[in-house]
C-alpha angles and dihedrals in degrees: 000000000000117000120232114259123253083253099049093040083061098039089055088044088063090046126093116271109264137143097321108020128074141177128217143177124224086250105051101074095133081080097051098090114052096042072059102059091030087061093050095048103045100028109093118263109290091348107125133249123186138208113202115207124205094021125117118226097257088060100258118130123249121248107296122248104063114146099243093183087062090048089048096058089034080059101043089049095055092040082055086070090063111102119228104035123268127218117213142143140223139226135179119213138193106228104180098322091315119102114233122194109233107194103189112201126192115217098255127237092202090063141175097080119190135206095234135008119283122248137227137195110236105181113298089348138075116232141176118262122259110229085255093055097042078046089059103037083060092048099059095061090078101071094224096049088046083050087053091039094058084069100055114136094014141128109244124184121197123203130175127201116227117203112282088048098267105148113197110189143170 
């Protein structure tokens, strides 16, 4: 994947939102993380999206002066929660003296991507999911994976009939 350049990253901030492109102020984190995840699962696969932080809808920049190291960590804290795992990458642009957050986010070939781990029953408790289990979750949802899945761990013989009826097995 090839990143978008400093000057297309501001020529799509000044564009109107669509399919790959969002706007965010400072104060709406709460939305960070599933334009995230909504990006990584929809975006073709290593084209990039982008979320843009500390701009208004309307494209204009947010007072100067925000601490962008402490939004960057405050970003990277609440994309931790996405399972499983998404890669994306930050900028930071000079937009007429403000600075601006690009978060550049590659559409994702292990999606799906989810806001938030999955959980498991083991025995009286609820845990996380291990990669294998999310993996399989996943799996069943295909019926003929969930058929196949139903024989896991254990022991399967195969036998095959040859004309004449005479079966050989194992």
């Amino acid at each position: 994947m090839s990143f978008p350049t400093d000057e297309q990253l501001l020529l799509w901030l000044r564009d109107t939102e669509h399919s790959f492109t969002e706007r965010k102020v400072f104060s709406d984190s709460k939305d960070w993380l599933k334009t995230v995840v909504g990006f990584a699962n929809s975006t073709p696969i290593d084209y990039p999206a982008v979320l843009y932080v500390g701009v208004r809808n309307d494209g204009s920049t947010e007072p100067k002066g925000v601490d962008l190291d402490s939004v960057q960590k405050s970003l990277s804290a609440k994309l931790r929660l996405a399972y499983p795992a998404i890669y994306y990458t930050t900028k930071v642009l000079d937009v007429d003296g403000a600075k601006v957050l690009a978060v550049i986010v590659p559409g994702s070939a292990n999606r799906p991507h989810f806001a938030g781990p999955a959980y498991i029953r083991d025995g009286s408790e609820t845990i996380m999911a291990s990669k294998d289990q999310f993996e399989t979750l996943i799996a069943t949802r295909n019926s003929k994976a969930y058929k196949i899945l139903e024989w896991k761990g254990k022991v399967v013989s195969l036998g095959q009939l040859y004309p004449g009826g005479c079966q050989i097995g194992r």
